[in-house]
C-alpha positions as CSV (number, residue, x, y, z in Angstrom):
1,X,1.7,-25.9,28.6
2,X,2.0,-27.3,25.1
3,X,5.5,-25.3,22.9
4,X,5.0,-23.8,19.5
5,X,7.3,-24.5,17.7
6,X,8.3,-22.1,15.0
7,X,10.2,-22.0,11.3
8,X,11.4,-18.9,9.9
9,X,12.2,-18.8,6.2
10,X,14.0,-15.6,5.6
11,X,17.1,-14.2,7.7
12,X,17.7,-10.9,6.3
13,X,17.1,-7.7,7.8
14,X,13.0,-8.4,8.9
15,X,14.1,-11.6,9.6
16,X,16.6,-10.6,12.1
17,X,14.3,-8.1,13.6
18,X,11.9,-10.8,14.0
19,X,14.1,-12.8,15.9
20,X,15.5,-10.0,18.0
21,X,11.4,-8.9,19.0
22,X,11.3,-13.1,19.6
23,X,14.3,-13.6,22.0
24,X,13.4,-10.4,24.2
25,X,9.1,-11.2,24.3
26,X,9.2,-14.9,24.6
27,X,9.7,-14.6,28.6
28,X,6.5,-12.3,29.4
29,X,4.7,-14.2,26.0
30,X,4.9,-17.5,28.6
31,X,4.2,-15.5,31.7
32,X,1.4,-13.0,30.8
33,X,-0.2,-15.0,27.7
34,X,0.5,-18.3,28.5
35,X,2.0,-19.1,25.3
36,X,5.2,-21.1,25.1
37,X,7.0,-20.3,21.7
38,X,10.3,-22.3,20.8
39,X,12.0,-21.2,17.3
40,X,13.1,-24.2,15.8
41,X,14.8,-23.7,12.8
42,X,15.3,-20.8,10.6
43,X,16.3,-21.7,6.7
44,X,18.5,-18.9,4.5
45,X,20.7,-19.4,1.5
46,X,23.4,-17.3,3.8
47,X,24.0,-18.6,7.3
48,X,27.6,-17.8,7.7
49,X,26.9,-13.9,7.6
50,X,26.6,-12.9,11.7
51,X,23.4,-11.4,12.1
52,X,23.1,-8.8,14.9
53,X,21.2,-10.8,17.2
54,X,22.5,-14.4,19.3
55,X,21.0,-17.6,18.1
56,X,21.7,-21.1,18.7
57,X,23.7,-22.5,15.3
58,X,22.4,-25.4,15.6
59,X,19.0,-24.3,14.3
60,X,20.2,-22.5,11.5
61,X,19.6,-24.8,8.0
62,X,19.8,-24.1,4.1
63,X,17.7,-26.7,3.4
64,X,14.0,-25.7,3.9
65,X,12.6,-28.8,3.7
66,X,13.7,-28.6,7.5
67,X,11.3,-26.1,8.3
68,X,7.9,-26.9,5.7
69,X,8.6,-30.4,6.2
70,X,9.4,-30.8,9.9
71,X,6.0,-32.4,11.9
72,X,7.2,-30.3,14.8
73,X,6.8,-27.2,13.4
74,X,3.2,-25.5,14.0
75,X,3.6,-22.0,12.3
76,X,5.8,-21.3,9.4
77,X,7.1,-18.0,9.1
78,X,8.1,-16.9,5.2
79,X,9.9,-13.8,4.8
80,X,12.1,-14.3,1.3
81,X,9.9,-12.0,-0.4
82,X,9.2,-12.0,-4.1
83,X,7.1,-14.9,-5.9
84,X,9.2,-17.6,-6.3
85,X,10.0,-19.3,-4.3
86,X,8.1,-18.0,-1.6
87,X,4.8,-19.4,-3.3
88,X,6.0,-22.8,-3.0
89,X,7.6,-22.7,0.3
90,X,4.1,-21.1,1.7
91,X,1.8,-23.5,-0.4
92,X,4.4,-26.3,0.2
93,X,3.7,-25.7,4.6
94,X,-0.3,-25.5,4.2
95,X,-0.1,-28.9,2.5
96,X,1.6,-30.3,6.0
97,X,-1.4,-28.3,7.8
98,X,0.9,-25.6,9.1
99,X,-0.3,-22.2,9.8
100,X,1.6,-19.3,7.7
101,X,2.5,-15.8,8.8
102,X,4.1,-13.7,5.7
103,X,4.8,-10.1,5.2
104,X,4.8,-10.5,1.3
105,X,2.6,-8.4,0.1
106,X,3.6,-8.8,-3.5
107,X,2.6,-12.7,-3.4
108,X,-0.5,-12.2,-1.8
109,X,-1.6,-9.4,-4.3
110,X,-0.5,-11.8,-7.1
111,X,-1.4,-15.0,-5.9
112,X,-3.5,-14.5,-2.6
113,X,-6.9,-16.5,-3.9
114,X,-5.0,-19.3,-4.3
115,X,-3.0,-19.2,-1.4
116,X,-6.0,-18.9,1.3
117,X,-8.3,-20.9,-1.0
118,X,-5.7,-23.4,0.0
119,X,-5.1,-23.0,3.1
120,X,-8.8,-23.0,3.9
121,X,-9.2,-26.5,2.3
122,X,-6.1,-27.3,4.6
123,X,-8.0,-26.1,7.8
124,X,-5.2,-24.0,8.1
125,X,-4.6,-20.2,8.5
126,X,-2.3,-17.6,6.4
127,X,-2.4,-14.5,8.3
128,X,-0.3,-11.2,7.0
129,X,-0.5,-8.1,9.0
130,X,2.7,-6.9,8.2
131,X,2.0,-6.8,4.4
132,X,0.2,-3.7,4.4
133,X,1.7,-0.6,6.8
134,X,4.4,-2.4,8.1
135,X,3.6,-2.2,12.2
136,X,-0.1,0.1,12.0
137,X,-2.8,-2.8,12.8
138,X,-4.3,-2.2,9.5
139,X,-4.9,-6.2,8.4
140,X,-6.6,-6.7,12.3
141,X,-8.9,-3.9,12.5
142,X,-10.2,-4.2,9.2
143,X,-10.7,-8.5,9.6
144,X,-12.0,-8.5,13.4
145,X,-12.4,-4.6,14.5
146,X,-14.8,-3.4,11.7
147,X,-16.1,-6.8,11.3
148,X,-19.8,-5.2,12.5
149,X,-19.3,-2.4,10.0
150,X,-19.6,-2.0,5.9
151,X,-16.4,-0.5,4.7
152,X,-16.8,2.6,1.8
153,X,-13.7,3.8,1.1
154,X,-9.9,3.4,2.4
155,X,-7.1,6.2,1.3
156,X,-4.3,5.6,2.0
157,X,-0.6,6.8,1.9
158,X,1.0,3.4,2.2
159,X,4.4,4.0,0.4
160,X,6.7,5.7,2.7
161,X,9.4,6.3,-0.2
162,X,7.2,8.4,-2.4
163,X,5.5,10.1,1.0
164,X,9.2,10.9,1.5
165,X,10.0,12.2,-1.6
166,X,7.0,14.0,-2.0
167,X,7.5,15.9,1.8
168,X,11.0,16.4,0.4
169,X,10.0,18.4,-2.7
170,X,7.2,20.3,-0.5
171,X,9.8,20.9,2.2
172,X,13.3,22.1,0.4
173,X,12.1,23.2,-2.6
174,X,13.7,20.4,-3.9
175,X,13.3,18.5,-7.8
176,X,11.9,14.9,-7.6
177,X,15.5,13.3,-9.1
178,X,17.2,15.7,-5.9
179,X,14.5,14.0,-3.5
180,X,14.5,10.7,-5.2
181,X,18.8,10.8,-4.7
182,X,18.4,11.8,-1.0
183,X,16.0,8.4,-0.3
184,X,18.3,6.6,-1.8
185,X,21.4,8.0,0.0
186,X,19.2,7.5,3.7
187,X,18.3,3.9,2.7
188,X,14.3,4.8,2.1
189,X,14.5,4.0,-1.7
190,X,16.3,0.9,-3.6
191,X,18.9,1.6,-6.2
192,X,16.1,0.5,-8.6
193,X,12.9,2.7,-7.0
194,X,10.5,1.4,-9.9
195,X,8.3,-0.2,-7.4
196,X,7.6,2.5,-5.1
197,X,7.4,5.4,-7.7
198,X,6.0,3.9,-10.3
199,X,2.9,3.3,-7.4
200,X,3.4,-0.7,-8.3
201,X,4.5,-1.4,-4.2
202,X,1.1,0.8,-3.2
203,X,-1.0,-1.1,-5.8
204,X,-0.2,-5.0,-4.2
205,X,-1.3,-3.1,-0.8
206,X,-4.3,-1.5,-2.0
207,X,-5.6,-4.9,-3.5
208,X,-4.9,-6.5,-0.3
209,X,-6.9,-4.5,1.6
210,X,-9.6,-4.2,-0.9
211,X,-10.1,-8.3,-1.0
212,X,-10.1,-7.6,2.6
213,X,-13.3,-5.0,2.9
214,X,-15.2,-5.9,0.1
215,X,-14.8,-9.9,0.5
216,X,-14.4,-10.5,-3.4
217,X,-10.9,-11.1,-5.5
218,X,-9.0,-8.6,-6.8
219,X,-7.4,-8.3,-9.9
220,X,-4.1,-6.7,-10.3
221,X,-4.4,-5.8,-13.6
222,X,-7.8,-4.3,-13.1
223,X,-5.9,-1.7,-10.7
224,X,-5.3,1.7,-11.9
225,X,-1.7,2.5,-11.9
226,X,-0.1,6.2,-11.8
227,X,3.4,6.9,-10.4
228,X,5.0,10.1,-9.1
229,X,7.4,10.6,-11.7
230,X,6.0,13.4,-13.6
231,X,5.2,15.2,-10.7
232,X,7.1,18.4,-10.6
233,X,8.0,21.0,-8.2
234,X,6.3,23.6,-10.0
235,X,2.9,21.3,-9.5
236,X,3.9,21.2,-5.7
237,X,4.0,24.6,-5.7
238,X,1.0,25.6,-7.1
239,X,-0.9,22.9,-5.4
240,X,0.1,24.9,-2.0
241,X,-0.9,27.8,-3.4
242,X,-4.1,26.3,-4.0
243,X,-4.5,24.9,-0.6
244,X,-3.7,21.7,-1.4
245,X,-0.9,19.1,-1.1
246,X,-0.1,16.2,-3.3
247,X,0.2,12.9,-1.9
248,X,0.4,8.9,-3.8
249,X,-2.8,8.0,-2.6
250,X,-3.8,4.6,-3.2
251,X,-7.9,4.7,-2.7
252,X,-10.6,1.5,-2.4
253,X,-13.9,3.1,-2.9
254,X,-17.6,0.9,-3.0
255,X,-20.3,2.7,-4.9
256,X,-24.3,1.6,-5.5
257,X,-22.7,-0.1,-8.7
258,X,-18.7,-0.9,-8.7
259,X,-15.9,-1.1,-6.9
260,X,-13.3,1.6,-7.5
261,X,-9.5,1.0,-6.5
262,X,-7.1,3.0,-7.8
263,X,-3.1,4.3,-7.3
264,X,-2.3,7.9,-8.2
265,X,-1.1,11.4,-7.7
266,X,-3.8,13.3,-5.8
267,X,-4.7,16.4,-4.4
268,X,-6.0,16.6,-1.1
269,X,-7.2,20.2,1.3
270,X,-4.2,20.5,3.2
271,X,-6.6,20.7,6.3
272,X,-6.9,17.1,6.1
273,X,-4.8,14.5,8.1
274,X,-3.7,12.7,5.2
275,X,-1.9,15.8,4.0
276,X,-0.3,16.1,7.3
277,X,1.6,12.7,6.9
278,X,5.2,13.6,6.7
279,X,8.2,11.6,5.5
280,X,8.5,7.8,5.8
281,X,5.0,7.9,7.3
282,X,2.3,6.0,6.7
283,X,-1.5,6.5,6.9
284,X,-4.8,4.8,6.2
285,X,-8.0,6.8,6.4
286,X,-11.3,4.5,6.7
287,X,-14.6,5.6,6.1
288,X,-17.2,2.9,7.6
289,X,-20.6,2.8,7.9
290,X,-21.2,2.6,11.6
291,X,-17.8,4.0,13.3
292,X,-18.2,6.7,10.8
293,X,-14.1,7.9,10.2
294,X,-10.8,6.4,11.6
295,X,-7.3,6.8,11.2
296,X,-4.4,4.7,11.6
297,X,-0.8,6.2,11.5
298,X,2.8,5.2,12.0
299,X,5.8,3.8,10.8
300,X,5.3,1.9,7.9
301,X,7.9,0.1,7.2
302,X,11.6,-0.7,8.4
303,X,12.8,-3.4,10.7
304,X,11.4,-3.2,13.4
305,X,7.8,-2.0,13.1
306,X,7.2,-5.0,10.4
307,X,8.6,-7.6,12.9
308,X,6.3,-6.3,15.8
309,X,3.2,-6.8,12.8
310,X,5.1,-9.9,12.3
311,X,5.6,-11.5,16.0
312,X,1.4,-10.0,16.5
313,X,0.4,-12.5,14.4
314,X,2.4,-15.4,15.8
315,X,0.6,-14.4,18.9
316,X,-2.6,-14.9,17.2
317,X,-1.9,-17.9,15.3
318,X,-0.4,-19.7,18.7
319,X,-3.5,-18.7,21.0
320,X,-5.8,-20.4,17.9
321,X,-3.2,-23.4,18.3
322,X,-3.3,-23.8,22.0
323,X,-7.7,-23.0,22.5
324,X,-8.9,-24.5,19.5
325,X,-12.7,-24.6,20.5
326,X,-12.0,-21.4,21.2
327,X,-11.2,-20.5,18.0
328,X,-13.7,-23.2,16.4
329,X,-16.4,-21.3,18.4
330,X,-15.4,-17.8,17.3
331,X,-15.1,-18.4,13.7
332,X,-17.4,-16.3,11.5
333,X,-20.6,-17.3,9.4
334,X,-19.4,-16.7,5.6
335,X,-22.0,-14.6,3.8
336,X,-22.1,-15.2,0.0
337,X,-21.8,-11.5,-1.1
338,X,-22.8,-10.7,-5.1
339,X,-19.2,-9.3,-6.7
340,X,-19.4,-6.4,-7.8
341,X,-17.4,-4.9,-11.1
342,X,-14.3,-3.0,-10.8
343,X,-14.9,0.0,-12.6
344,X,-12.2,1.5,-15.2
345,X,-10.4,4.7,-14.8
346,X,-11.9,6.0,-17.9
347,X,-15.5,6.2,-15.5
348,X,-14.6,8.0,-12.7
349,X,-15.6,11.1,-12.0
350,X,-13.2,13.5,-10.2
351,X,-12.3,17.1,-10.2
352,X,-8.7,18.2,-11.9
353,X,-5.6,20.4,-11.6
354,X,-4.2,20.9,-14.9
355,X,-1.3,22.8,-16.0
356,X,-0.6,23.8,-19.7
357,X,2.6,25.3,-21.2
358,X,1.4,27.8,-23.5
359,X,2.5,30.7,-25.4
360,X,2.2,34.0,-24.0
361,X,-0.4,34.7,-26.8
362,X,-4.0,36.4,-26.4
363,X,-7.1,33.8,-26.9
364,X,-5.0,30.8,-25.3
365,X,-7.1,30.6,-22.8
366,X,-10.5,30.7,-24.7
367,X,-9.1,28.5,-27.0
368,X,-8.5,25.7,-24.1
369,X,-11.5,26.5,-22.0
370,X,-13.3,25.8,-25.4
371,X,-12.4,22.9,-25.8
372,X,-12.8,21.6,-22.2
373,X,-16.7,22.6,-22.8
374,X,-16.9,20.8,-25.7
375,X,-16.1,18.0,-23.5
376,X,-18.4,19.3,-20.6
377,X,-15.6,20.1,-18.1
378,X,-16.4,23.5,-16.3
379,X,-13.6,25.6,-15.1
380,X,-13.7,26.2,-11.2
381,X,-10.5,28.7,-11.1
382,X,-7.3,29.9,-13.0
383,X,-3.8,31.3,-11.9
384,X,-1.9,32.7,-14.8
385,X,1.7,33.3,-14.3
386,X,4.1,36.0,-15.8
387,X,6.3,35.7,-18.6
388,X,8.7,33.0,-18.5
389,X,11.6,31.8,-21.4
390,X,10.9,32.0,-24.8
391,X,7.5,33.9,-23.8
392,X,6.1,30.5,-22.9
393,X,3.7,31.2,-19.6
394,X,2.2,28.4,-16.9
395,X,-1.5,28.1,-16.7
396,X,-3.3,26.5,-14.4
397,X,-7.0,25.8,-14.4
398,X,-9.0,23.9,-11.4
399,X,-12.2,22.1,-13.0
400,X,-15.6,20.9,-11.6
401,X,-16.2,17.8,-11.9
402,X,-15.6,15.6,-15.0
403,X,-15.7,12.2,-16.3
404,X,-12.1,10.6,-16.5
405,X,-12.6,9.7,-20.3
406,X,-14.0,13.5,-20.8
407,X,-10.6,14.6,-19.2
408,X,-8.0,12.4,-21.5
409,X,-10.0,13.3,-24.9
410,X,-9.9,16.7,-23.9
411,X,-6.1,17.2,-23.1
412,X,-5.4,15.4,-26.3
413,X,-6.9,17.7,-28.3
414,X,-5.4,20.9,-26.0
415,X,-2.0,19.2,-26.2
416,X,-2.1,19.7,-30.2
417,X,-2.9,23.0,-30.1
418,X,0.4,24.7,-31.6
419,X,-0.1,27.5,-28.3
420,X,0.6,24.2,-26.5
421,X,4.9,23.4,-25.7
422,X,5.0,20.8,-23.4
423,X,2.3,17.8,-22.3
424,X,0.0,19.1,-20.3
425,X,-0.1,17.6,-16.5
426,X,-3.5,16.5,-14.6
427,X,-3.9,15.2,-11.3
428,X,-6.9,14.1,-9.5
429,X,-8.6,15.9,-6.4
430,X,-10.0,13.8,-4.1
431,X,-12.6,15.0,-1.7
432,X,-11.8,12.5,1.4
């Protein structure tokens, strides 16, 4: 039974985790799977800091050259994170023909043509299931299990801090800066949250999984981005009252035309599973065109789910090391799919929750429906609340629906109105 022989570059908290999974599977890996697996080295600018797992010192190393450069070393495993240097490390192990698993999902995003572009010339492999969801199967069912089936449209809530935060507010009663503080204090959010609520960390997911089901590259910057920030308890509130909940949705959608992929607050019946994902959660909803609907649900991120995606793919890669005419034999015919353009966010068409700030005036309301026909948006319903300081009064109108662009010109031109006090708030509704 030939060893493979691993490198890990990365000994921080996944890292450890991935070691921990390694050390207690290895046994029935060998007995049940035949697989032999033998961690060679693992390469970290801190190796005096005692982890919480036994290793031997010996393989422990600050210089990486020890692990992308050792001819003994079959699969590299790169969990630093960020884009330098884990770009070079990862392109610097394909160029001596070693197979990759990484859980950066920022890098792929950024750089991931490149990288498997590379590593195809190679004739190696970069696989990356714990990049997306941290231990839900996502990457594998959507590359082998749907492989018979045309993907239309993935939602998903793939950014456990802002699913948090957002249960949090829908939960207590809570502001977002009261919820944001209590992620923080539990370890759920960074010190610096910009990533996650600013819907950055969802958007390098989202493209992942897009390059993945519609076979094509995509662009970062072509990604519509729209945090959580500005969304307030009041909105929660009236969203529930609605029958909705509000969730960070990042959605990949394929039309007759374009490709839509977009990051945003969003709406959604609260009948529907997404709107039942609680907390830290994470779900992906996928419409396809044989299997009709799936879900996938769990934890999506922490320790040790992401080192279970982690360790799955080593699994993968070492069976493909160990059969290779197996693996020769069940590699897929490429099919030249026509690209398709990624449409702006200006031509969407969705329907809308809006709420205005206006003065407890008579003809406010004609004087904003008004102009929402000018720009043919309809009005599906409107809750008017009482009095509140300085006679300024909530409104809030549910449209039909409208063009994106339609939508901006028109709250422009409401938000000038001197009836209008504060910037008016919209947020998609998504019919999943």
């Amino acid at each position: 039974m030939r060893v493979i022989n691993l490198g890990l570059i990365g000994f921080g908290t996944i890292g450890t985790g991935m070691v921990k999974v390694l050390k207690e599977r290895i046994p029935f890996f060998e007995r049940e799977l035949g697989i032999k697996l033998s961690l060679t080295a693992i390469c970290d600018k801190d190796i005096l800091t005692r982890r919480k797992v036994e290793i031997d010192k010996d393989i422990l190393t600050q210089d990486v050259s020890r692990v992308v450069d050792d001819p003994q070393i079959d699969i590299v495993i790169e969990l630093v994170g960020g884009l330098h240097p884990a770009k070079e490390f990862i392109l610097r192990a394909l160029k001596n023909k070693k197979h990759v698993v990484t859980a950066n999902k920022a890098l792929l995003a950024e750089c991931g043509e490149e990288i498997f572009k590379y590593a195809e010339q190679q004739g190696v492999d970069v696989y990356f299931e714990a990049s997306v969801g941290g231990g839900i199967p996502i990457i594998e069912a959507l590359r082998e299990g749907f492989v018979a089936n045309k993907i239309e449209k993935i939602y998903g809530i793939i950014n456990g801090t802002c699913n948090y935060i957002l249960t949090q507010m829908s939960d207590k009663g809570c502001a977002f800066r009261v919820a944001l503080k209590d992620a923080q204090d539990r370890g759920y959010a960074e010190k610096n949250p910009g990533l996650d609520i600013n819907g950055i960390d969802s958007a390098h997911k989202i493209a992942i999984l897009s390059r993945l089901c519609f076979k094509q590259k995509i662009p970062l910057e072509k990604i519509f981005i729209e945090g959580i920030r500005n969304i307030s308890l009041s909105d929660i509130r009236y969203a529930d009252e609605l029958g909705y909940s509000i969730k960070l949705l990042a959605i990949a959608k394929r039309t007759s035309s374009n490709l839509q992929i977009r990051v945003h607050p969003t709406l959604l019946p609260k009948d529907h599973l997404l709107s039942n994902v609680q907390g830290v959660f994470n779900a992906l909803f996928v419409n396809a065109a044989l299997i009709g609907q799936a879900l996938f649900f769990g934890q999506g991120a922490g320790q040790m789910p992401t080192a279970s995606a982690v360790v799955s793919d080593i699994i993968f890669l070492a069976e493909k090391i160990q059969r290779p005419l197996v693996a020769d034999n069940a590699k897929k015919t490429k099919i030249k799919i026509k690209e398709k353009p990624i449409c702006t966010i200006d031509d969407i068409e969705s329907r809308y929750y809006i709420r205005f700030s206006a003065l407890d005036k008579p003809a406010v309301l004609a004087k904003v429906s008004a102009i929402l026909g000018k720009y043919g948006i309809s009005i599906f319903s409107v809750i008017q609340k009482g009095r509140r300081q300085a006679h300024i009064v909530p409104v809030v109108i549910m449209t039909h629906e409208a063009k994106e662009k339609n939508m901006r010109k028109a709250l422009s031109e409401i938000d000038m109105l001197t009836v209008i006090k504060n910037k008016s708030v919209a947020i998609r509704v998504e019919r999943v």
